[in-house]
N, C-alpha and C positions, 0 to 999 in steps of 0.2 A: 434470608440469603440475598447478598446482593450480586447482580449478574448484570456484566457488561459485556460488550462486544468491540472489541480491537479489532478495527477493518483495515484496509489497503487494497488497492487497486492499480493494474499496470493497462495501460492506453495505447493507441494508434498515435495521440499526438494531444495535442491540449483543448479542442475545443469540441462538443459534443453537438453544438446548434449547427457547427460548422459539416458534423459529420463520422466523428473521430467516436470512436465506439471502445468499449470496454474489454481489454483480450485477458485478462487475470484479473481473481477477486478472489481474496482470503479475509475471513473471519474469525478470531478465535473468541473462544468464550473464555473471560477471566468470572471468577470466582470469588466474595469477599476480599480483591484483591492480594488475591494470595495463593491463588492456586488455578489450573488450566482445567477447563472443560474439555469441550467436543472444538472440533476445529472444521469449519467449512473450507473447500479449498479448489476455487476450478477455473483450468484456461478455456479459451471461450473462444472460439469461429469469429470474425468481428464482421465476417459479409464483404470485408470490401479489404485493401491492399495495407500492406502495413508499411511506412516508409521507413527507408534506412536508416534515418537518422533516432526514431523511437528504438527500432531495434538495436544501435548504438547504445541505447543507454539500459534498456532492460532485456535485450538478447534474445528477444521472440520476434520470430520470424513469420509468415503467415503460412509457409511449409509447413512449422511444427502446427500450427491449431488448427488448419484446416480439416481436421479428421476430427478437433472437438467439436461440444454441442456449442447452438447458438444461442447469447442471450435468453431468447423467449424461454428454451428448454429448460433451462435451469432457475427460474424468474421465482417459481412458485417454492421452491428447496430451500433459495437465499431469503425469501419474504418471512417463511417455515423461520427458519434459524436464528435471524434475524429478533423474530417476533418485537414487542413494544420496549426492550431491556435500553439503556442508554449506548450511543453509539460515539465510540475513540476512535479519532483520527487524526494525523499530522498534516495541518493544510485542509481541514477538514473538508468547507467547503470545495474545494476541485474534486476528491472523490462523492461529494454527496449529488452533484452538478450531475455527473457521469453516472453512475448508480442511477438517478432518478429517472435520466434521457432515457435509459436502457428500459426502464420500471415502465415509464409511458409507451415507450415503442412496443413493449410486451403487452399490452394495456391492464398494469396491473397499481395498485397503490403505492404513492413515491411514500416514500421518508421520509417524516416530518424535520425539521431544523432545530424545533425547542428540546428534539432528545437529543442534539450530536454535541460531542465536548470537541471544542477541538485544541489539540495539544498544543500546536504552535500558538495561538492565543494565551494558552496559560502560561508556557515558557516566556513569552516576550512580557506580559507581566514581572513573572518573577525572576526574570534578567531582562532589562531594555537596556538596551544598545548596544546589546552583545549577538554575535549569531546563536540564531537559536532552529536551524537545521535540521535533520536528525543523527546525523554524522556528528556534529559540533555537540547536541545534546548526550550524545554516548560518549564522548572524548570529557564532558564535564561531568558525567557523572559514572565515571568507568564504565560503561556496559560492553561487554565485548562486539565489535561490529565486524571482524576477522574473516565471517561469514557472508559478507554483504560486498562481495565481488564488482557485483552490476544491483541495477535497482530489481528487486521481485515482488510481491504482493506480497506472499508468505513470510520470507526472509523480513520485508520492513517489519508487518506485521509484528513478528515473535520478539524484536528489537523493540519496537514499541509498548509492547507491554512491560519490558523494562523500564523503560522511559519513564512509564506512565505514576506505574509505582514510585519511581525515583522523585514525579513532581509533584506527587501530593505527599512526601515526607519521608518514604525510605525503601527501602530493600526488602523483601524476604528474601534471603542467602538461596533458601532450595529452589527457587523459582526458574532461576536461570538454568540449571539444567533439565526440571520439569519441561521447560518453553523447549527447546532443542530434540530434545524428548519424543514428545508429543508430536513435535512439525515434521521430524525427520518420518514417522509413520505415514503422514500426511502426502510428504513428497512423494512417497517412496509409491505413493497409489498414484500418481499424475505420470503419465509415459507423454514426453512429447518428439515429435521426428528430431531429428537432426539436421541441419543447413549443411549444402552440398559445399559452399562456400563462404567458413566463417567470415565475421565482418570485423572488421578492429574495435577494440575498443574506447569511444569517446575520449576516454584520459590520452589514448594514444597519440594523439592528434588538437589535446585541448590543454594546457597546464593549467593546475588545479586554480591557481589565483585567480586565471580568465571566468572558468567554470564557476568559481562561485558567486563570482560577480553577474555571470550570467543568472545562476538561479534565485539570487537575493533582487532580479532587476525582473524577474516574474511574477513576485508578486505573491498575490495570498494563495495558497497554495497553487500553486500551481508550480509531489516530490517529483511533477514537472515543471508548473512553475516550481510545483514541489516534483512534479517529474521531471522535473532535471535535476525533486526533495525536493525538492518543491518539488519538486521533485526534489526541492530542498524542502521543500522547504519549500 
């Protein structure tokens, strides 16, 4: 049996040394590529203030997580899940950066690098000089992304297991609702507050051409540089 793990991660802002702390992490366990495991999934207290403009783009607020646990608590569950299985990610580096800062401040064992695949590395292989995003990757290989409102852990996540299958040569047909399936149980267990006063939406206030250019001028992952996907990406 082979067993991988499709991560994602939603942030305070893009730098971890800087300060900027991990507020969502999902995990799902893929299967001989072809089937969904267990799915890890939990927003996170980040300690310190979350700025508007993160919350622009992935819609957590520090209202809604304040009442979750922090990093440390949940350090040993994700290490647990995690275990030594190969780790998918888009942009991989940015969430393994972030993931690890956490791993050290909990003082617990980071992630090695020689297990993480990361997908935007393989896409730009097997397309250069085209965007290869995660938005751009579902629009090239059909995956519905219909779901993917604003940026979320989980939501990329279950998109990216799509992805994933798509870049090493194809589809299973029943996968895509198994993923939908599976994540919507998953949410359906995460209760977070609600903001007394929504914030607009980034697209509101940014047109898409600017935006992408923005997130293709962030760099390697960072789905803020990849979180903005880089937050592209």
């Amino acid at each position: 049996m082979t067993r991988e793990i499709i991560l994602d991660t939603e942030t305070t802002g893009l730098d971890p040394v800087g300060g900027d702390r991990v507020i969502e992490i999902a995990a799902i366990e893929l299967i001989n590529r072809s089937s969904i495991g267990n799915i890890f999934h939990k927003y996170i207290n980040p300690e310190r203030d979350i700025p508007d403009s993160a919350t622009k783009v992935h819609g957590i607020s520090f209202e809604m997580v304040v009442d979750q646990p922090r990093f440390f608590e949940i350090a040993d569950q994700l290490v647990s899940f995690v275990g030594s299985d190969p780790i998918v990610a888009h942009n991989a580096e940015f969430d393994i950066k972030f993931i690890n800062s956490e791993l050290i401040r909990a003082r617990k064992p980071q992630l090695m690098t020689d297990r993480v695949i990361d997908t935007l590395s393989l896409a730009r292989k097997l397309h250069p000089g085209s965007s290869n995003s995660l938005d751009a990757l579902c629009v090239r290989y059909g995956v519905d992304r219909s779901r993917r409102v604003r940026h979320g852990a989980l939501i990329d996540a279950e998109i990216l297991v799509e992805v994933y299958i798509e870049l090493n040569g194809g589809r299973q047909t029943s996968l895509s609702l198994q993923i939908q399936k599976v994540a919507r149980k998953a949410r359906a267990k995460a209760v977070l507050s609600g903001r007394k006063q929504p914030l607009p939406s980034a697209f509101e206030t940014m047109d898409i051409d600017t935006y992408k250019l923005l997130v293709e001028n962030l760099g390697s992952r960072a789905l803020w540089r990849r979180y903005f996907d880089v937050l592209i990406s």
